[in-house]
N, C-alpha and C positions, 0 to 999 in steps of 0.2 A: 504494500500500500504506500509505504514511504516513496518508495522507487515509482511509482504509479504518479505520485504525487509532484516530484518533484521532475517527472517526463511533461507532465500538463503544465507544471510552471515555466520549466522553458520554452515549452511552445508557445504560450501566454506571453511571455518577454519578446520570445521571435518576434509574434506578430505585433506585437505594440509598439516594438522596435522601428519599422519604417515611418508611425504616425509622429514620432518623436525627431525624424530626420527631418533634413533641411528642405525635401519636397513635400512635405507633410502638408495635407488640407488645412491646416489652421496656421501654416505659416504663409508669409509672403509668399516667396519662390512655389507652394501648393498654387494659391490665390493666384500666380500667374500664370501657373501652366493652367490652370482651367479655364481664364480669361481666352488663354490662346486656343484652348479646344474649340471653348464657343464660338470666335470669330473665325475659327477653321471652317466649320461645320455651317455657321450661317453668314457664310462670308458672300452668296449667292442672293439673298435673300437681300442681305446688308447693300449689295454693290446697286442688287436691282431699283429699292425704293430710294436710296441715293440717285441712281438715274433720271426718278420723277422730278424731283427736288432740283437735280440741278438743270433740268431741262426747263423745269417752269422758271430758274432763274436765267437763262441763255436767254430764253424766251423774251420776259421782261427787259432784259437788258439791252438788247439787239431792238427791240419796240421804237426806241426813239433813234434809229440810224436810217429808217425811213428805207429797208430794202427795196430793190425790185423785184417783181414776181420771179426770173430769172435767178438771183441771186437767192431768192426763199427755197427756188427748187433745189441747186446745190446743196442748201441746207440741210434738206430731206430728206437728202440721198442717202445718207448711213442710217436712216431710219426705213426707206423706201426698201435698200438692202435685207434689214432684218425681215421688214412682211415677205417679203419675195425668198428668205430661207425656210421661216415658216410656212408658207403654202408649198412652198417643194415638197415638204418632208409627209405634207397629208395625205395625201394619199395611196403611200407606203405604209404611212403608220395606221391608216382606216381600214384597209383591205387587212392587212396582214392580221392585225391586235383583235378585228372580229373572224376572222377564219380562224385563228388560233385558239380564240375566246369560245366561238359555238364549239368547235372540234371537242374539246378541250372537256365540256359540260354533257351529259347525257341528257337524253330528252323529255323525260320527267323534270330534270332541276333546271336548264334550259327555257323550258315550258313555266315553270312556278317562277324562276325569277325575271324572266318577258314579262309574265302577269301582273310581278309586285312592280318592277319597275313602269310600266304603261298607265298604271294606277295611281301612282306615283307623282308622274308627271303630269297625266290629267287633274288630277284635283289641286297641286299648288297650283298649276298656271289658272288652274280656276278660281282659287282664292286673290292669287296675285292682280286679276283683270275684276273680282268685286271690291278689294279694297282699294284700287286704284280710282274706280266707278265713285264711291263710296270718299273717297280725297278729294275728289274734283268735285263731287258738291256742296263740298262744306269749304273747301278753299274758294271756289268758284276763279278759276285761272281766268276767266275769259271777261268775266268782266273791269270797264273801266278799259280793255283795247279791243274796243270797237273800230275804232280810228284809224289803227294800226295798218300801214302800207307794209311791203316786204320791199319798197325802194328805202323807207327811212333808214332800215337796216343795211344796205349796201349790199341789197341782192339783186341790181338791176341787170346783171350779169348772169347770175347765174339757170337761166334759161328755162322753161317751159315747163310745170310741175308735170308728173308720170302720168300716162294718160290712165284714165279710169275704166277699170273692167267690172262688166258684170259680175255677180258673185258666183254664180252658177260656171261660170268659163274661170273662175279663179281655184276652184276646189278642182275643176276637172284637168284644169293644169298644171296641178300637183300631183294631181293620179295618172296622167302622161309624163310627170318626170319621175316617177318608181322604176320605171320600166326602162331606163337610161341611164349610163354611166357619163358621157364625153357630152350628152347637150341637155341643153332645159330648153322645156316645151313654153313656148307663151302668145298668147292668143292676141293679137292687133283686131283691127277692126277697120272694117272701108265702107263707108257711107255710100249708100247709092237712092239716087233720086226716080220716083219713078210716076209716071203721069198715070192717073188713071181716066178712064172713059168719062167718067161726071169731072174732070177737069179741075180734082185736085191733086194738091202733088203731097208724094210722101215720100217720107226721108227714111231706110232703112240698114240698122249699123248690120255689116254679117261681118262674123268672125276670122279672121283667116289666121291661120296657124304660121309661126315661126319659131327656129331650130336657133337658139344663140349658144354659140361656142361657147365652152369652160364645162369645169369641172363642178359633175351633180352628186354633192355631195349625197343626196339622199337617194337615189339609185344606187349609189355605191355601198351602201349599208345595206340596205337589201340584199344584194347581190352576194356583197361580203358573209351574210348571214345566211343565206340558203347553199352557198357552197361549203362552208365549215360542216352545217347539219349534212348532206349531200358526204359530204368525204368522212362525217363518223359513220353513218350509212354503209359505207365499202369497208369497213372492215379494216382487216391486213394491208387490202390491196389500196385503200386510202392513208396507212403510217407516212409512209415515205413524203406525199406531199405535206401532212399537215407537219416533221417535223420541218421541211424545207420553208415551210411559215412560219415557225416557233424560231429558225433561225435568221429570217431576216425579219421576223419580231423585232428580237433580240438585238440586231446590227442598228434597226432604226432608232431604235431607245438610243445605243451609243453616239448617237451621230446627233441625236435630240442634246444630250448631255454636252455633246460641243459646241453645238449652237447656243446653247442654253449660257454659256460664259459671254455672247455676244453682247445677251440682248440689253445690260444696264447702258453701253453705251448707242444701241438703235431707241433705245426708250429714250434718251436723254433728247435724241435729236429729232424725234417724233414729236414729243410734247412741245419742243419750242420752237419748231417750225409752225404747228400749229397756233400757239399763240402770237407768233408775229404775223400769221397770217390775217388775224379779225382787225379790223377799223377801227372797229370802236367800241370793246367790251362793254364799258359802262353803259352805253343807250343801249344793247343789248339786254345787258338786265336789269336796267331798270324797264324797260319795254316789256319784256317778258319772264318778269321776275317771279309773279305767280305760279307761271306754268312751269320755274325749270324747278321751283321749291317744292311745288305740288310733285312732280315727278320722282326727285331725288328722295323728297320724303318718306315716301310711297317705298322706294327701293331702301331706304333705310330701314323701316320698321319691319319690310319682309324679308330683309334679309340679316339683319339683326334679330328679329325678335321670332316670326314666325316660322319659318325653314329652322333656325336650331333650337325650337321649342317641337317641333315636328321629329326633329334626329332625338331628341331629351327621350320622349315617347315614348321610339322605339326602341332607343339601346340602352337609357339609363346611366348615360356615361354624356362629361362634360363635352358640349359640341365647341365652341371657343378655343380647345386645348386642339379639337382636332382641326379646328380653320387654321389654329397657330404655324402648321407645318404646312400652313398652304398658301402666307404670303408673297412668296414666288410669283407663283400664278397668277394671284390678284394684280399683282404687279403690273404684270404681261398684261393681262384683259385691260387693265384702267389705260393703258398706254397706246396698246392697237386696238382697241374696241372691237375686238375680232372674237368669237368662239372657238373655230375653226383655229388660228393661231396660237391660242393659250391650249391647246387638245395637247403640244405633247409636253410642256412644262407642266402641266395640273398630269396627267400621267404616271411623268418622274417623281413630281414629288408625294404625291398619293400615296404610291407603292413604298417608298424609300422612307417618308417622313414619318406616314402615318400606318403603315406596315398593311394597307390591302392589298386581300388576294390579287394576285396577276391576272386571272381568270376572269376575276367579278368587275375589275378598270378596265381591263382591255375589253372587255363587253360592252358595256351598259355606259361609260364615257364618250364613247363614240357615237353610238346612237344620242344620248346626250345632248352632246355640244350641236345636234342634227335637230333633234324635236322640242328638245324642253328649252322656252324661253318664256322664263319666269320676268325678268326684267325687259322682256320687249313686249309681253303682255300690259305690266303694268304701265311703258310710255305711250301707250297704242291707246289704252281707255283716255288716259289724262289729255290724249291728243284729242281721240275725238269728243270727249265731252268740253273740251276747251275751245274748240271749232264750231261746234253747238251754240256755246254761249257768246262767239265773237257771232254769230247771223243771228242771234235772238232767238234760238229754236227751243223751247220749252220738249226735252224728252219723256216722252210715256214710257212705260212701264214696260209695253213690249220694245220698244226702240232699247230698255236699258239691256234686258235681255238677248235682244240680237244683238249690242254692243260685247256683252260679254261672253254668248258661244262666239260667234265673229272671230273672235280675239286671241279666244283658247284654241279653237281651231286653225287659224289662219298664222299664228307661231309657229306649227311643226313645219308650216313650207317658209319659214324666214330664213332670211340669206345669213349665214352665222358671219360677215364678213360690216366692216362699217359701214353704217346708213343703211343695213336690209332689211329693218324694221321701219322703214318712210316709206317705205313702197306696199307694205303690207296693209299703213292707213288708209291706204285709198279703196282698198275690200271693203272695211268697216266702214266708211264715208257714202261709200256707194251701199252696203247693204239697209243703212237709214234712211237714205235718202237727203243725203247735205252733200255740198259742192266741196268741190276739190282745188280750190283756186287759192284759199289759203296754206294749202302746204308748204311754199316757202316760206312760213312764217317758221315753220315745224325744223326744216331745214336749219333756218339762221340758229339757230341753237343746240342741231343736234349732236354738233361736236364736246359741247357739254355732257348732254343727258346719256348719250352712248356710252360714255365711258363707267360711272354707276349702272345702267343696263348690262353691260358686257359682263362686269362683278359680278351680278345678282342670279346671272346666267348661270357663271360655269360656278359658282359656289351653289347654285341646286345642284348642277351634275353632280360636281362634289357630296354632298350631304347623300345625294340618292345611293352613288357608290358606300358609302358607310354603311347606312342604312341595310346595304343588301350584303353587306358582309360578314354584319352583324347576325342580319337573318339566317345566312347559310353555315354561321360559323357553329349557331345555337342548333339548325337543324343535325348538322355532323355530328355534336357533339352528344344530339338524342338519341341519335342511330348508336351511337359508339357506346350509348348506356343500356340500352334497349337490346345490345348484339353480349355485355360482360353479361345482364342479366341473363338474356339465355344461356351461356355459358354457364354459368354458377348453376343452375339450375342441374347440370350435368353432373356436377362434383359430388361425390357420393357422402355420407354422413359419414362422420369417423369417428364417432360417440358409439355408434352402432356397425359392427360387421355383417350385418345380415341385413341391412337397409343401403344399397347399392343400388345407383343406376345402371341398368342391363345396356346399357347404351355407350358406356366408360369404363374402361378395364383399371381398377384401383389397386397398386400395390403395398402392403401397408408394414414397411419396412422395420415397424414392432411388431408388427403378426408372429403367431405359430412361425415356424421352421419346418417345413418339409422334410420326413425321413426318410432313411437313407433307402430303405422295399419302396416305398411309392415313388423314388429319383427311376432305381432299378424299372419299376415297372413300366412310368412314360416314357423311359429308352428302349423299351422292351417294345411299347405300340408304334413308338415312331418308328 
């Protein structure tokens, strides 16, 4: 015992030994290697919201040297750079992360987490477009700029608001762009005049369909998703392809991770190009200072309060701690107002910060950054009940209501790329019946409101990703109780000899001993 005794005190000394040394956590030299850990670790994070910061100050400061348009675009350019690396890398990373992802899921869990996530996304973007509804008539944005031209604001340039589609040729040109990777479908229109026999004339719009080049993002999710299911399908003779997607998964992530050092300085020169670009911020907001507060506010409290009161629910765990590993991203979205762009920084750091499954990101992110827009719903209500109130339109009840399916509907076809929630106002404008001649009013500001939009966006992606990780992690871990219990059930009593499952051969190595005539005899039968 003595010897016992005095083995545990030197181990005791061993180990208390290093806390007493000169890197010891409660010394200096401790205190700075940890300082340095952390700024190793979030040195990414640190370089990127430095970026904002010093671009909103270039910005400002460059303000009174009076550039030329010319000299703004030079500006640009290292921020022009960064979006043009980010879209290269999408559609490597969209194809490959969901072939990997279905492959990856059998079609049971597949199935169930489609289900939760579709679920998911439907009812916030439905919350997010009634309490947007719901801001706009208690701020009431629209009133008080009636008056309001889109010249006072220095948009006599910027040309012709998007022409207005019916809403019936708007849903159905989103169900022609599923069915397409390389174009999006979109329906123009050609007025023809036509006499009739009693000699009056009438004017009739027919639709004519056109093919506009780029990349559909949301045909390629599809796509991406029925090939994955498709090659778990084949069995054996499908391995080979899906690990040749797990490895240029894998390759695009790295190549993300080296773009990813770029981006503090493409943000920096993004943000202050664009503010040297505006005229004249202040008559900006004070012009339209209701509707950009009404707006922001709106994405504050859903994305503050409601989305991580919604994560609180289902996991029980702080949601805050888990945004903390995801101001990267934020970063990203606040800077290029893009979905699509922040898809592979919210990716990396998901998987890396906040430790989700590979499986359940590279799924349900992608579609994602594609369907759910939580913050282009809520600019999209605040837009049109604001356009309402600049023509004096008193909305009914059913008007509020097609405002709000409209909304939640006409998000899953929004362009995840800047400004592709201003073209989706003119669905909702047209499905009420109000004119579409103030939308550059919508414009002069959107470079504001996009950028809180684009946050609110990919932080639902985010939260949805948790959310189903959490779900899948609880479901694993019922099966894995549910599979010892039936085990246990097999283990024979050992209190009792003669109360043995017939199903488990139990040796019970205090047992009797087999004598030496019955060894003799079962070498006798064998």
């Amino acid at each position: 015992m003595e010897k016992s005794n005095e083995t545990n005190g030197y181990l005791d000394s061993a180990q208390a030994g290093p806390a007493a040394g000169p890197g010891a956590p409660g010394t200096a030299a401790g205190r700075a290697r940890r300082c340095a850990g952390f700024l190793r670790r979030q040195a990414l994070v640190l370089l990127t919201v430095s970026g904002v910061l010093a671009g909103a100050g270039l910005g400002a400061a460059l303000r009174g040297l009076s550039l030329s348009r010319t000299q703004v675009t030079y500006l640009a350019f290292p921020g022009e750079m960064l979006l043009r690396m980010l879209r290269m890398i999408i559609l490597p990373l969209v194809v490959c992360s969901l072939v990997s992802g279905a492959a990856s899921l059998d079609a049971s869990c597949l199935g169930r987490l489609g289900g939760i996530a579709v679920a998911y996304f439907g009812l916030t973007t439905l919350s997010a477009s009634a309490l947007a509804v719901a801001l706009a008539f208690i701020i009431k944005p629209g009133s008080g700029a009636q008056t309001l031209q889109s010249s006072d604001l220095g948009l006599e340039d910027s040309g012709p608001p998007p022409v207005p589609k019916e809403t019936v040729d708007s849903f159905l040109d989103l169900a022609r762009s599923v069915f397409t990777c390389a174009l999006t479908y979109a329906t123009d229109y050609k007025v023809v005049t036509q006499n009739s026999s009693s000699g009056n004339v009438t004017h009739e719009k027919i639709p004519i369909g056109t093919e506009i080049e780029g990349m559909n993002i949301l045909g390629l999710v599809l796509f991406a998703l029925v090939l994955g299911v498709a090659l778990k399908k084949l069995g054996s003779e499908g391995e080979d392809l899906i690990r040749f997607f797990n490895s240029l998964n894998e390759a695009t992530m790295v190549l993300v991770s080296w773009i990813m050092w770029y981006v503090p300085v493409g943000i920096m020169f993004l943000v202050g190009s664009k503010i040297v670009e505006m005229k004249d911020i202040i008559v900006l907001v004070t012009s339209l200072g209701k509707y950009i507060f009404a707006s922001i506010l709106g994405h504050v409290i859903h994305g503050g309060i409601v989305l991580p009161l919604i994560y609180f629910v289902f996991t029980r765990k702080n949601p805050f701690r888990f945004l903390l590993g995801l101001l990267a991203p934020f970063a990203t979205a606040f800077a290029t107002c893009s979905s699509s762009a922040t898809l592979p920084s919210m990716m990396k750091c998901i998987e890396e910060n906040n430790g989700v499954d590979k499986r359940i990101s590279r799924f349900i992110l992608p579609i994602g950054a594609t369907v759910n827009m939580d913050g282009a719903a809520i600019f999209q209500c605040v837009a049109a009940v604001f356009i309402a109130q600049l023509n004096n339109v008193e909305l009914n009840a059913g008007q509020i209501f097609t405002i709000l399916v409209t909304a939640t509907a006409s998000s899953v076809g929004a362009a995840g790329v800047p400004a592709g929630g201003v073209l989706t106002i003119a669905i909702i404008l047209e499905a009420i019946g109000l004119p579409t001649h103030d939308l550059p009013l919508i414009l002069a500001v959107d470079w504001i409101v996009d950028r809180t939009t684009t946050v609110v966006n990919v932080e639902g992606d985010a939260l949805g990703a948790g959310i189903l990780h959490h779900l899948n992690q609880k479901a694993t871990k019922k099966g894995e109780q549910e599979l010892a219990e039936v085990k246990v059930e097999a283990i024979p009593n050992c209190k009792s000899e003669e109360e043995t499952s017939p199903l488990v051969t139990h040796q019970n190595p205090a047992g009797p001993v087999a004598s030496a005539p019955e060894l003799e005899s079962k070498e006798s039968v064998l």
